[in-house]
C-alpha positions as CSV (number, residue, x, y, z in Angstrom):
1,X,-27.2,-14.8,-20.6
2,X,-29.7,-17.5,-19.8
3,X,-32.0,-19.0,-22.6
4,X,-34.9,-20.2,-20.3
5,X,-36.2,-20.3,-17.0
6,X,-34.5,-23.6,-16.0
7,X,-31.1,-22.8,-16.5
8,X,-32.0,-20.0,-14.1
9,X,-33.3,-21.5,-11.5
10,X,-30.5,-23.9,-11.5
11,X,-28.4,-20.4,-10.8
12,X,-31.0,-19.7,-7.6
13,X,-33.4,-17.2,-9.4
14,X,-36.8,-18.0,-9.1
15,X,-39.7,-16.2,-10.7
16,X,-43.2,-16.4,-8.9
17,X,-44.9,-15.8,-12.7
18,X,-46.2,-18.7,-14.7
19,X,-44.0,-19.2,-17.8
20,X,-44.8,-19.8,-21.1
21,X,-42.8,-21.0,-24.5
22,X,-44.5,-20.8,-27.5
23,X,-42.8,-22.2,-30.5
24,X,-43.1,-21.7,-34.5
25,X,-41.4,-21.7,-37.7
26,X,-43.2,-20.0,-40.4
27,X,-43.8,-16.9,-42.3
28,X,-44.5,-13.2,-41.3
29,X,-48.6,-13.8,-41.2
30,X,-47.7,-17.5,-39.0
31,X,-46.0,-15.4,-36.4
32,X,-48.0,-12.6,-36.2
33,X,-50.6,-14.9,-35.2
34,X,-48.9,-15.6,-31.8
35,X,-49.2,-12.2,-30.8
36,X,-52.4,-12.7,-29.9
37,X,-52.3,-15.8,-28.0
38,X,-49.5,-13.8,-26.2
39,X,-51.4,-11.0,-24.9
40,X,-54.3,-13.5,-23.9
41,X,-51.4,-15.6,-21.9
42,X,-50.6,-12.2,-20.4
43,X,-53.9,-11.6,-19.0
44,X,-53.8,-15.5,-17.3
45,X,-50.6,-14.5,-15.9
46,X,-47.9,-15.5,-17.6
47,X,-44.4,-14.6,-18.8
48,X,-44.1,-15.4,-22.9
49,X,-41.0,-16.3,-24.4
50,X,-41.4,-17.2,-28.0
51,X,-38.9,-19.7,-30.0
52,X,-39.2,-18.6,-33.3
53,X,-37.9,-18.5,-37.0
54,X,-38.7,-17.1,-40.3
55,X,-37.6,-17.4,-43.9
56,X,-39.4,-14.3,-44.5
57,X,-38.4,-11.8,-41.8
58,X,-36.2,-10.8,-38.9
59,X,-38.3,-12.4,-36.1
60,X,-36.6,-10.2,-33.4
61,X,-36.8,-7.0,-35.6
62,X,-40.9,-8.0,-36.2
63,X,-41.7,-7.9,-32.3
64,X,-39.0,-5.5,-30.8
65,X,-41.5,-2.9,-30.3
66,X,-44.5,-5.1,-29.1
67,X,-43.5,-5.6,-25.6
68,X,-45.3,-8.8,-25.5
69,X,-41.9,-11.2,-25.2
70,X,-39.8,-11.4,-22.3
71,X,-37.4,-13.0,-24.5
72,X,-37.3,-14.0,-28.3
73,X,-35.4,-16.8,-29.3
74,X,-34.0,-17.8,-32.7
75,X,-35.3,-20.7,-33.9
76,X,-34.2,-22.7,-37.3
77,X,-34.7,-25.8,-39.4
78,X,-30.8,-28.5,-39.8
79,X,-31.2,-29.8,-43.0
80,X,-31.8,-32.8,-41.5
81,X,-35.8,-32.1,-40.3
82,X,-34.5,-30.6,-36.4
83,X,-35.6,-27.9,-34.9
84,X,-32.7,-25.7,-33.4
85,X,-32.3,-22.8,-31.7
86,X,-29.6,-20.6,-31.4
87,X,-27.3,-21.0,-28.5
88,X,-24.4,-17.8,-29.4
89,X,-21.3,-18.2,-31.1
90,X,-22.7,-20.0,-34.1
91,X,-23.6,-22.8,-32.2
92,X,-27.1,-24.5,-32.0
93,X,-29.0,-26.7,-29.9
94,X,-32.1,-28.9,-30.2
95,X,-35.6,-26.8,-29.1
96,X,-36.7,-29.7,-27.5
97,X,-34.1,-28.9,-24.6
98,X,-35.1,-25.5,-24.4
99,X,-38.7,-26.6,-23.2
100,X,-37.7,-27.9,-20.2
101,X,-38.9,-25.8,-16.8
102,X,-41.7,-23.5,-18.6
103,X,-45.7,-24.2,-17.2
104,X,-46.7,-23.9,-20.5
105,X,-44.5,-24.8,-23.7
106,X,-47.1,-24.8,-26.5
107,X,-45.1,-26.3,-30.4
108,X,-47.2,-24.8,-33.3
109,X,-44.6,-27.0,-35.5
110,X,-47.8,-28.7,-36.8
111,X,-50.5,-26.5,-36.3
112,X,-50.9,-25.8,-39.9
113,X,-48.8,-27.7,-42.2
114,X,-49.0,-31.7,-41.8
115,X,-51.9,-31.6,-39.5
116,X,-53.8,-34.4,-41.4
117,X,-54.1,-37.8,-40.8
118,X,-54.1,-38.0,-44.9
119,X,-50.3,-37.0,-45.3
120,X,-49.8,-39.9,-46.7
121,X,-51.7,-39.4,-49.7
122,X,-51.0,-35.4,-50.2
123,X,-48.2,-36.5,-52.8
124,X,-50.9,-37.7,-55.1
125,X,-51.9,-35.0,-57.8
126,X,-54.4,-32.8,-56.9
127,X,-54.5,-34.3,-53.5
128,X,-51.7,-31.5,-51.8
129,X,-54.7,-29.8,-49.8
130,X,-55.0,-33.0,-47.6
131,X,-51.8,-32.7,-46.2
132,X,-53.3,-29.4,-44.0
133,X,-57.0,-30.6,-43.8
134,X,-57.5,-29.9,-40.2
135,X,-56.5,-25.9,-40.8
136,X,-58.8,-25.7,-44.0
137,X,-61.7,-25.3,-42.9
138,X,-60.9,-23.7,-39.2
139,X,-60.8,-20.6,-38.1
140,X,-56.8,-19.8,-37.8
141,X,-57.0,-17.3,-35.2
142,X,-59.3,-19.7,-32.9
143,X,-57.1,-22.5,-33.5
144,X,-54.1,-21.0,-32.3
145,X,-55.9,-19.9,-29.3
146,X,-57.0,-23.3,-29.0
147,X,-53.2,-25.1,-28.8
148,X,-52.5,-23.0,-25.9
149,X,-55.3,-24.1,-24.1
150,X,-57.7,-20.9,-24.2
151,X,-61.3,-21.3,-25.3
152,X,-61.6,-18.9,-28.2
153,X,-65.3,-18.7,-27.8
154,X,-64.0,-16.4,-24.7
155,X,-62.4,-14.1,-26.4
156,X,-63.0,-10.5,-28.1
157,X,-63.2,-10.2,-31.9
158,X,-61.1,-7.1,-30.8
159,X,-58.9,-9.2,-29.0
160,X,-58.7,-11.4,-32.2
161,X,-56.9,-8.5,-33.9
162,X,-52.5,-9.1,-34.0
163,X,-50.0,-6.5,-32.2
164,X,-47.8,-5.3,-34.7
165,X,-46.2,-1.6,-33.3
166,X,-44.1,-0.3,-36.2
167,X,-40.6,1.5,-35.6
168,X,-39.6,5.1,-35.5
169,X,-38.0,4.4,-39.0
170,X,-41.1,2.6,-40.0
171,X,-43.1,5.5,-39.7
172,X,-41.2,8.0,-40.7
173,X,-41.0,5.9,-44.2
174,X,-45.0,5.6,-43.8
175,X,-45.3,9.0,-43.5
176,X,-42.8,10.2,-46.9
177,X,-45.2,7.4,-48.4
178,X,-48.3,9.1,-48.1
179,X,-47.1,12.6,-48.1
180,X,-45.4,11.9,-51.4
181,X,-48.5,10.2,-52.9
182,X,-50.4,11.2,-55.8
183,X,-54.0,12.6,-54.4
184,X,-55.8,10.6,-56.7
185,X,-54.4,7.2,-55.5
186,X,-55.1,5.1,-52.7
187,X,-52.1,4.2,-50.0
188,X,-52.4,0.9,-48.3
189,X,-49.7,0.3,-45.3
């Protein structure tokens, strides 16, 4: 199984597509997020592969059904600060290698947390806010947008809105929920 475009084209396959890596570690809401600089990438003509990880959920399981990936790759944190992804077996390798032979590789690693030319004084008390000030007080969705090179003023509100296409199983739950709710109370999925 290949991992990225260059270690197929050193096989002989070539793709005529644009290709595009986008990268981030993070929580369900950071990931979710890259869904829609995905389908815009789509529309440019690209193929997206994401390198991601997640404390907080499966990342694979998360976009199986979204059809926005050609490929989603495992990524994790070595104790050590490195970002890795997984390479089979058990066995890891720095993400830095995999960015090699994409058009576009776009790293959210800092896009959020340690953005700030103050990190130096968010240890002080009271001071933690200034170690994301360039995310405070910036539109999240446009910023992402903005890392992989698309003007967010060009884009939809509706285009704005994440991809999330729940699971058979997911539904089926969903749907026990709200059947099995009290009339009188209010269901939010």
């Amino acid at each position: 199984k290949f991992q990225n475009w260059s270690q197929m084209e050193a096989f002989g396959i070539k793709s005529d597509r644009k290709t595009a890596l986008l990268c981030r570690l993070g929580g369900l809401g950071d990931l979710i997020i890259l869904t829609i600089v995905a389908k815009q990438l789509i529309k440019r003509g690209y193929e997206v592969d994401l390198c991601g990880g997640s404390p907080t959920c499966d990342v694979k399981k998360l976009f199986e059904n979204t059809k926005l990936f050609r490929s989603i790759i495992m990524q994790s944190k070595m104790f050590n600060g490195l970002d890795v992804y997984d390479i089979g077996d058990g066995d890891v390798a720095g993400t830095e290698l995999l960015k090699d032979g994409y058009d576009l590789v776009v790293d959210y690693k800092y896009s959020i947390e340690l953005n700030s030319h103050w990190k130096h004084m968010a240890n002080s008390p009271g001071k933690e806010w200034m170690i994301s000030q360039n995310s405070n007080y910036f539109n999240w969705v446009d910023m992402m947008l903005a890392w992989a090179g698309i003007d967010p003023a060009t884009i939809s509100d509706e285009d704005k809105i994440p991809v999330y296409i729940p699971s058979e199983g997911e539904k089926k739950w969903a749907n026990r929920l709200l059947y099995a709710s009290h009339p009188d109370y209010i269901v939010a999925i």
